[in-house]
C-alpha positions as CSV (number, residue, x, y, z in Angstrom):
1,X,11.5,5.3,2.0
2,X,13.5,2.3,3.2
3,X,12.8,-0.9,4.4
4,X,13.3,-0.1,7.5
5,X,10.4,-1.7,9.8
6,X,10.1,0.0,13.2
7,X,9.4,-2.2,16.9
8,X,5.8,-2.2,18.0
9,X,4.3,0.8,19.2
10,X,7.4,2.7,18.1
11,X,8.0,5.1,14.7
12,X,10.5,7.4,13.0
13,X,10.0,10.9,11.2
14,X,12.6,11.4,8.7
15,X,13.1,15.3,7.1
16,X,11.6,15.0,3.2
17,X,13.5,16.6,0.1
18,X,10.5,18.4,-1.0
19,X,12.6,19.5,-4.1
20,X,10.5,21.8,-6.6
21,X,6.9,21.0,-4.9
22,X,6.0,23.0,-1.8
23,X,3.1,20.6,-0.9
24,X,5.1,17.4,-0.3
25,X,5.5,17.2,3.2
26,X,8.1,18.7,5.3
27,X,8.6,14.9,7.1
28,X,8.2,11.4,6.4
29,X,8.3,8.3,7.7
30,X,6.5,5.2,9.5
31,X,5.0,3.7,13.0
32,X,4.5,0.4,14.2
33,X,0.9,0.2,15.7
34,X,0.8,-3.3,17.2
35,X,2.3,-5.1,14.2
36,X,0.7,-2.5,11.6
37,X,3.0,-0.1,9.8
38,X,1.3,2.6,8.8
39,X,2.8,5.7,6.8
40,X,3.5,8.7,8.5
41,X,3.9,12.8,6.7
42,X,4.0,15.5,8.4
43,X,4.4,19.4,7.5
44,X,5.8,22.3,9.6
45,X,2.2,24.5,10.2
46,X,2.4,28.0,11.8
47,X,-0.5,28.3,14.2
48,X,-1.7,31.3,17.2
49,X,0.5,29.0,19.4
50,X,3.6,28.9,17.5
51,X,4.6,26.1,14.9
52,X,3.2,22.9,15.4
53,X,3.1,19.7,12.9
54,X,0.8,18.6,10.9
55,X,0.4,14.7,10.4
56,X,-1.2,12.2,8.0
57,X,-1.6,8.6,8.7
58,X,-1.9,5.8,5.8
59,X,-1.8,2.4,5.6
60,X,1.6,0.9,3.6
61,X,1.1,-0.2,0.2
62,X,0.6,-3.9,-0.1
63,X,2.0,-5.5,-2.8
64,X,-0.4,-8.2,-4.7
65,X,0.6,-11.5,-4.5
66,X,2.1,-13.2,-7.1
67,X,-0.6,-16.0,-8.1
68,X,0.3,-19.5,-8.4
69,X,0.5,-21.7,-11.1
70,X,-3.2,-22.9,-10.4
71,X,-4.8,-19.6,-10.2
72,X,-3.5,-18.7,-13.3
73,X,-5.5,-21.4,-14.9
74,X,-8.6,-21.0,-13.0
75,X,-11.6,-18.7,-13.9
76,X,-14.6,-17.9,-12.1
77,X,-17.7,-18.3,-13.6
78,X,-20.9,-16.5,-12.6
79,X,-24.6,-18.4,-13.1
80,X,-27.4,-16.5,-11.6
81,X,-26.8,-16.3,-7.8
82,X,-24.1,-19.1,-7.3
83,X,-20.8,-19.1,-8.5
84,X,-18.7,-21.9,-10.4
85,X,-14.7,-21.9,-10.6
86,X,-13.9,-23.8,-13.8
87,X,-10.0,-24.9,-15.0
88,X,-8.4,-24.6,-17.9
89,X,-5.3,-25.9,-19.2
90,X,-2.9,-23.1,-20.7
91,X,-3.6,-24.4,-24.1
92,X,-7.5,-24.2,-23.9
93,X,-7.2,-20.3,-22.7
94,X,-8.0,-18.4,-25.8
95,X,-5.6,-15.5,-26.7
96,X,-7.0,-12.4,-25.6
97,X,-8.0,-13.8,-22.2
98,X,-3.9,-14.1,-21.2
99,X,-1.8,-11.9,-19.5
């Protein structure tokens, strides 16, 4: 999918390739619900009524943010109920604790 962001209160259905995998769905794409873009698919269903769609709603991926230089270098430390944050210098952060 693009980067595409819809207005507020507005989306877009797009046809899917589906390619070798009948259950991906027929449409995709996103809506704008007050400033929340949530995914949109959708499949063609045949029903007593004729066809109708089929849609599921889910919330866009959110990347993790990229943590800074200090919380890197900051653990937290668990003592009974309370909880201490301790810093450590990159050369006093043994081995197997790094990335």
């Amino acid at each position: 999918m693009s980067d595409y962001t819809p207005k507020e209160n507005t989306g877009t259905l797009h046809r899917n390739d589906k390619g070798d995998n009948p259950a991906r769905p027929d449409y995709r794409g996103s809506i704008n619900v007050n400033g929340d873009v949530l995914r949109l698919a959708a499949w063609v269903k045949d029903g007593t009524a004729g066809k109708y769609l089929s849609i599921a709603v889910d919330r866009q991926e959110q990347r993790a943010p990229v943590p800074s230089k200090d919380d890197i270098g900051a653990r937290l430390d668990h003592d009974g109920d309370h909880a201490k944050r301790e810093h450590y210098e990159d050369a006093d952060v043994p081995e197997d604790e790094l990335f």
